[in-house]
Each structure stands twice: as C-alpha cells, then as structure tokens.
C-alpha positions in Angstrom: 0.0 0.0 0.0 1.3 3.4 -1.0 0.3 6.6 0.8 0.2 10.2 -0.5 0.1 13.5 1.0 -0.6 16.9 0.3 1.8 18.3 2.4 4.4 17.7 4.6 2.3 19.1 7.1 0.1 16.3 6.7 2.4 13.3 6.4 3.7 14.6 9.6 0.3 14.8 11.2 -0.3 11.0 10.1 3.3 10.1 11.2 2.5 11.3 14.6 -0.4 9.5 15.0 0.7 6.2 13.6 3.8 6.3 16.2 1.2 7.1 18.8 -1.3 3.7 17.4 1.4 1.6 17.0 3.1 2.0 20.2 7.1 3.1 18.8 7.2 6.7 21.4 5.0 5.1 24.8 6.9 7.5 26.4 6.0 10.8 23.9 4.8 13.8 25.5 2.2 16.3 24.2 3.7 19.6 24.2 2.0 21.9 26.0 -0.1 24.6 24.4 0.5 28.3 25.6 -2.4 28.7 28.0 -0.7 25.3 29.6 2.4 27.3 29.8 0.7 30.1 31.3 -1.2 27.8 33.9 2.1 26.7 34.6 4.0 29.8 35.5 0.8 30.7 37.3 1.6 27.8 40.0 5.2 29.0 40.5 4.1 31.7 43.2 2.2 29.3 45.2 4.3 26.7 45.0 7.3 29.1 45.9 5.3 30.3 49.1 4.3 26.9 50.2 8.2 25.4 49.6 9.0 28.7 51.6 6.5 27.8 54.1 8.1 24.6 54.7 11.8 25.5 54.6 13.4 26.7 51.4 16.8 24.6 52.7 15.0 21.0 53.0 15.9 18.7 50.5 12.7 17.3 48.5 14.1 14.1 49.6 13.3 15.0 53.1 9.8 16.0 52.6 6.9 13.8 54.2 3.8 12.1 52.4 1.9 14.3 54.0 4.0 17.5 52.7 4.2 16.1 49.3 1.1 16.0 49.1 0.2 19.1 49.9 3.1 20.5 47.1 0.7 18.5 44.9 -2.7 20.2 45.7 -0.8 23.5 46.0 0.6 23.0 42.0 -3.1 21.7 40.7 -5.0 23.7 42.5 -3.2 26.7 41.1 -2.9 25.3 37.4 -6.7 24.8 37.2 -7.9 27.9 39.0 -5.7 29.5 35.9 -7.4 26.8 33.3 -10.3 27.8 34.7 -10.1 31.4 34.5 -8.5 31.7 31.5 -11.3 29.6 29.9 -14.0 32.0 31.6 -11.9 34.6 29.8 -12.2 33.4 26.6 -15.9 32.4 26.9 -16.9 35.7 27.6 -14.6 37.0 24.5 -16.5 34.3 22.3 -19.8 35.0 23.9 -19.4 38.6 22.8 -18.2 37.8 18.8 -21.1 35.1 18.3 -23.6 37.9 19.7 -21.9 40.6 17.6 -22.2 38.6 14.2 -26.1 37.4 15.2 -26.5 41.2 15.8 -25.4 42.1 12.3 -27.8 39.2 10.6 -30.8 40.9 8.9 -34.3 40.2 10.6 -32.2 39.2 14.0 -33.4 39.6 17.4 -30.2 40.4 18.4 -28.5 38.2 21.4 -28.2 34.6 21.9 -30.5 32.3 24.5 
C-alpha cells in the first residue's frame, strides 16, 4: 500500500499519530499549548510560598507524604484555577463575537439564548 500526502504538514500529522497507534514513542509527550504554559507559571508563586513555608533549605528528599502532598494540591490547584479562569476569559470573548455577528444578521433579534 502506498500513501500520499498533500503536504508535509500532513504526512507529519499521520506520522505522529501512527507512532502514537502503533506504540514506537510510549513515552512521547504532548507539548503543551500556551495557556498550559501560562497555567504553569501561574503555580510558580504558590508553590514558591508553600516550599518557603516549609523551609526553602530541606531537601525534597526529606519531605513527608503528607508535605508532598500538599506541594501537589498546591501545583493543581493553582494550574486549574488559571485553566479555569482563562477559559471564563475566553468564553466571555466568544460570547461577545457570536452575539456581535447574530446582531449584524438581517431580521435578528439580536443576542443569543
């Protein structure tokens, strides 16, 4: 069988997913996209004060289940109140384009439901 592509763009695309089907990069990670990123620098500060909290001189090695733990809600809870937010964000942004164009259709009632 012989495949053929419009573009590298899309052989590349189709490579990707075939490694991902046939199992050749298990270990492949997604890059993340750039509101990722940003949810990412967004956990910095509280993880920062909680490490502070803690002691900035312990070793991670030395840190307890229980403090662990709590690094872990302080990084997730932080990355999805920004996920969150910045999806609100953009809702709102969308919201406000869809009712713009409805607006702008002849015989419209203007506003969405």
């Amino acid at each position: 069988m012989r495949w053929q592509f419009c573009s590298m763009r899309c052989l590349d695309a189709f490579s990707r997913v075939m490694t991902r089907l046939i199992g050749l990069q298990e270990d492949a990670v997604v890059d993340p996209t750039d509101m990722e990123i940003a949810a990412m620098h967004a956990a910095l500060a509280p993880l920062g004060d909680y490490v502070a909290s803690i002691g900035m001189e312990r070793p991670l090695a030395d840190y307890g289940k229980k403090d662990v733990l709590r690094l872990i809600e302080v990084v997730v809870d932080a990355y999805q109140a920004h996920m969150i937010e910045e999806h609100e964000r953009l809702a709102v942004k969308e919201r406000a384009y869809f009712e713009a164009r409805l607006s702008r259709q002849p015989g419209s009632s203007g506003g969405l439901r």
